[in-house]
N, C-alpha and C positions, 0 to 999 in steps of 0.2 A: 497360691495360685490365683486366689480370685483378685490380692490385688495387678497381676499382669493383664486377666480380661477387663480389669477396671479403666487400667492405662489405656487398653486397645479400642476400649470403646470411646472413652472418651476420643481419644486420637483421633477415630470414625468420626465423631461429631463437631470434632473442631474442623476437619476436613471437609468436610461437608457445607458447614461454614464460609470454610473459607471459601470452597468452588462455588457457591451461591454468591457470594459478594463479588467475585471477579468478574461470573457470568453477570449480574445484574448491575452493578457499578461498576466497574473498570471497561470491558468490554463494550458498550454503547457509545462510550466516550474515545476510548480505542478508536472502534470502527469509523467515529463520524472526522476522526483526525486523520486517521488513513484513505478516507474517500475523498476528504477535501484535498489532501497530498496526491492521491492520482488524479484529481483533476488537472491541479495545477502543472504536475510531468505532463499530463497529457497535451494542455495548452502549450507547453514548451516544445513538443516532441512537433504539434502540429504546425508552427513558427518555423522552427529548424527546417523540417520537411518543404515550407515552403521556399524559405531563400535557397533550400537545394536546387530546386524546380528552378526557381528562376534564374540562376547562376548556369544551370544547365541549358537551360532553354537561350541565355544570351550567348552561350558558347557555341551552340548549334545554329543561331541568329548569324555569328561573326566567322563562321567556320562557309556557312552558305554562300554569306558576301565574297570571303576571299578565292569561293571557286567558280565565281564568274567573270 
């Protein structure tokens, strides 16, 4: 029996480990590649949003012309 709590402890401590190293390396690194990625959609998202505007706004431009 004692060596199954040996396994389980141990397991505890490599887990433990391991959540330490994800949280403190992997994750910071993670995050700073996922902010720089929505920045970037975002810049795209705000680009898009405008040629809509403006595509829109010349259709209501030419839509005004042809009803006078």
């Amino acid at each position: 029996m004692d060596k199954f709590e040996e396994i389980g402890q141990r397991l505890d401590k490599e887990l433990a480990r391991l959540r330490k190293y994800v949280e403190e390396e992997v994750a910071p690194g993670t995050e700073k590649r996922t902010a720089r990625f929505l920045r970037e959609v975002s810049e795209l998202l705000t680009d898009a949003a405008k040629k809509l505007e403006a595509r829109n706004t010349a259709r209501e431009t030419e839509s005004t012309k042809n009803a006078h």
